[in-house]
N, C-alpha and C positions, 0 to 999 in steps of 0.2 A: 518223256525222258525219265527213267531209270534214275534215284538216288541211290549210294549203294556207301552204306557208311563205314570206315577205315578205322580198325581197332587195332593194336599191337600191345604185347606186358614190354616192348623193348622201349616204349617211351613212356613218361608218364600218365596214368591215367585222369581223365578230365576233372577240374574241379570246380567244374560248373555244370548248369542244364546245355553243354555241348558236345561234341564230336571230336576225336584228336583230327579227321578228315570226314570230308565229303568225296565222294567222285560222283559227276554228271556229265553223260556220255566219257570223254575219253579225258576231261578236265577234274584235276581234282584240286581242293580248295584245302587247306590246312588252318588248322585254326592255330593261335598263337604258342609258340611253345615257350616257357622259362627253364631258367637253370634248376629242374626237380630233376633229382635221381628217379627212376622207375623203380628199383629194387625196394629200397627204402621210404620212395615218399618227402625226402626230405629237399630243400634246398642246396645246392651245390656252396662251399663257402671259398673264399678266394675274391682276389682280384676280377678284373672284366674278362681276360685274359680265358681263367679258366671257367666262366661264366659262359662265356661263347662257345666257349668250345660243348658243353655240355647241350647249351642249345642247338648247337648245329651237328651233333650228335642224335640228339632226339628227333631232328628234322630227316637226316640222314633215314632213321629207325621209323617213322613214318613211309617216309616214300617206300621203302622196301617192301611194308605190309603191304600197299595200296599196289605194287607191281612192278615200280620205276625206282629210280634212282636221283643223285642230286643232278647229273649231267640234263634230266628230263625236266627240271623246274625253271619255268620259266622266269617267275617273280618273283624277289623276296621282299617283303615289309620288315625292317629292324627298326625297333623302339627302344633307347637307350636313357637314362635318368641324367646324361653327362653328355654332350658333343662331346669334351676333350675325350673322349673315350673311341671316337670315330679312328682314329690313324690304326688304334691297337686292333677294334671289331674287323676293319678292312683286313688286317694282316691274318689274323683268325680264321676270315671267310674266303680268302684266298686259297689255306690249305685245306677246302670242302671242295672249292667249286674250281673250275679250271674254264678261259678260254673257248666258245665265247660264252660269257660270263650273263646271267640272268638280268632281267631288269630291277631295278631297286630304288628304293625311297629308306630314307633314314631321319627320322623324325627325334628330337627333343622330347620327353612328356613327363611330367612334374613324380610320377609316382606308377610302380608296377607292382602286379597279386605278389603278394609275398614279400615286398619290398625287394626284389632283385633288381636287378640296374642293365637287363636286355629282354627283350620277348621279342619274338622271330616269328613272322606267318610266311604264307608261301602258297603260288600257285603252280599244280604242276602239269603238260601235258603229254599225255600217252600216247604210245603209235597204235 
């Protein structure tokens, strides 16, 4: 099987030894994204609110390069530094994704790159 790795300048670029994505066969795997502007490099500043929103913007700007869209992703992993922040991320991820709605895990974790307080992965697949 074919790896075939997913670059875009519309989401932040990696800042690690990774990929912003993978695709194998017709699945492609996203590695995590934070609130980084692409432009600038920098962290988004704000509430969670506008946190998400940039990460599911960059999510959004990934699938696009790789071929599909948010409607195509089947999975998403959200890591937040707060549960109390769970009611606001649903309502955020609500106006990305529509009906029916991917599978999802949302996890607690003590500390995220940069200290931002969401990272977002995601799997997507292709027809």
């Amino acid at each position: 099987m074919s790896r075939d790795i997913i670059s875009t300048d519309k989401a932040p670029a990696a800042i690690g030894p990774y990929s912003q994505a993978v695709r194998a066969g017709n699945t492609v795997y996203f590695s995590g994204q934070i609130p980084l502007d692409a432009a600038t490099g920098h962290t988004v500043e704000g509430d969670i609110a506008l946190q998400a929103r940039k990460v599911f913007e960059n999510i959004k700007a990934v699938a696009e390069a790789a071929g599909g869209s948010l409607d195509k992703i089947v999975r998403v992993g959200i890591y937040v530094t707060n549960l109390g922040h769970f009611a606001t991320v649903n309502e955020i991820m609500s106006e990305y994704f529509q009906k029916p709605f991917p599978a999802r895990s949302t996890i607690e974790v003590s500390a995220l790159p940069k200290l931002v307080d969401i990272e977002v992965d995601a799997i997507m697949v292709l027809d």
